[in-house]
C-alpha positions as CSV (number, residue, x, y, z in Angstrom):
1,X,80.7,79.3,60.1
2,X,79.9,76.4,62.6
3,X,83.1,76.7,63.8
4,X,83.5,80.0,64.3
5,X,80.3,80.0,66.7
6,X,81.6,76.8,68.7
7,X,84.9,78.6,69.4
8,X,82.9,82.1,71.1
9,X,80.7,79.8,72.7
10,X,84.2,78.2,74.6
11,X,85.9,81.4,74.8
12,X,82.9,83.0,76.6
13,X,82.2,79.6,78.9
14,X,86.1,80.4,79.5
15,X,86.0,84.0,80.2
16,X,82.3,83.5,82.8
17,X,84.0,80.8,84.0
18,X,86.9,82.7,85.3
19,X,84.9,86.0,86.4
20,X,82.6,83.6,88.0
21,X,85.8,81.9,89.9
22,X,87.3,85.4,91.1
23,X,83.6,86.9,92.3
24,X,83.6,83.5,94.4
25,X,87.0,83.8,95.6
26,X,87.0,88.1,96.5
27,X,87.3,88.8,100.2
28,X,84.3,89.2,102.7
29,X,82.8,92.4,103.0
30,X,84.4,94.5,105.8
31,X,81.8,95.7,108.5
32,X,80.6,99.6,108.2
33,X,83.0,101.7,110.4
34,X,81.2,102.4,113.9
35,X,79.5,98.7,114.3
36,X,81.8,97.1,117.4
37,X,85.2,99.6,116.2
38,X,84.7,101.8,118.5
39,X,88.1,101.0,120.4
40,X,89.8,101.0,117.5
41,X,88.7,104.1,116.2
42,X,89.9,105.8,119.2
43,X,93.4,104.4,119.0
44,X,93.7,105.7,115.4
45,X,92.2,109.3,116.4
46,X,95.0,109.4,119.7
47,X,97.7,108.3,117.5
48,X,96.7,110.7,114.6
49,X,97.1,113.5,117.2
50,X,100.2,112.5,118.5
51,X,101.5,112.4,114.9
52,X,100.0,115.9,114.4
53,X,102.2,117.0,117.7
54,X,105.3,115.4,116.2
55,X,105.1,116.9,113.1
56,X,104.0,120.4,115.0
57,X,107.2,120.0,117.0
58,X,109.4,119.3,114.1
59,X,108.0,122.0,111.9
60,X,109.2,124.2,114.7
61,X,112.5,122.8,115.0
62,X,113.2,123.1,111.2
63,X,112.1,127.3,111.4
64,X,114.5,127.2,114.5
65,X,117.3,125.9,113.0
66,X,116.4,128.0,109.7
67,X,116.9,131.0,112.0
68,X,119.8,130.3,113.3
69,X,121.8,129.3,109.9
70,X,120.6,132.8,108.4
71,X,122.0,134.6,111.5
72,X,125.1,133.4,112.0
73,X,128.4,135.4,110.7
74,X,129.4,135.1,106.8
75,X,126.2,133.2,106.0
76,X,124.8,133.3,102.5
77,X,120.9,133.8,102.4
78,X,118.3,130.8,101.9
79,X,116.3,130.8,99.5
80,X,112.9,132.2,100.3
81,X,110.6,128.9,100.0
82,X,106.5,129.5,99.7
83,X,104.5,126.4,100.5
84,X,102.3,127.1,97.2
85,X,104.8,127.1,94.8
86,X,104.0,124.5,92.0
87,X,106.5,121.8,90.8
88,X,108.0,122.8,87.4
C-alpha cells in the first residue's frame, strides 16, 4: 500500500512539475488593442477596404463574364446558383 502512495506522490510532483514548467515558459501577454496600435490599426482597416474593392471588382467581373457565356450562340444554360443553398 506504501508503495502505491509513493508512486502518485512522483507521478503528481511529475505532472505539477511539468504544468508548472509550461505556465513559466507561455508567451507574454499581448497589449489590449488601442494602447500605442493606433498606426497599425489603420493599416489593417485601409488594407481590409482595398480587399473589400478587389473582391467588389471581381465579383463583378465573374456576373460579366457569366453574362456573356449565357448569351452567346449554341450555349447551354448555367445552372442557376443561390448563395444560400446548403452543402449536401
Amino acid at each position: 500500500m506504501s508503495v502505491f502512495f509513493f508512486i502518485v506522490i512522483i507521478v503528481a510532483l511529475v505532472t505539477c512539475g511539468e504544468v508548472l514548467t509550461k505556465w513559466l515558459d507561455r508567451p507574454a501577454i499581448q497589449p489590449p488593442v488601442g494602447s500605442g496600435n493606433e498606426p497599425e490599426i489603420a493599416d489593417l482597416r485601409e488594407q481590409l477596404s482595398l480587399l473589400s474593392e478587389q473582391v467588389d471588382r471581381l465579383t463583378e467581373e465573374q456576373r460579366f463574364m457569366t453574362r456573356l457565356l449565357e448569351d452567346r450562340p449554341g450555349a447551354t444554360p448555367l445552372p442557376e446558383h443561390s448563395e444560400s443553398k446548403e452543402p449536401s
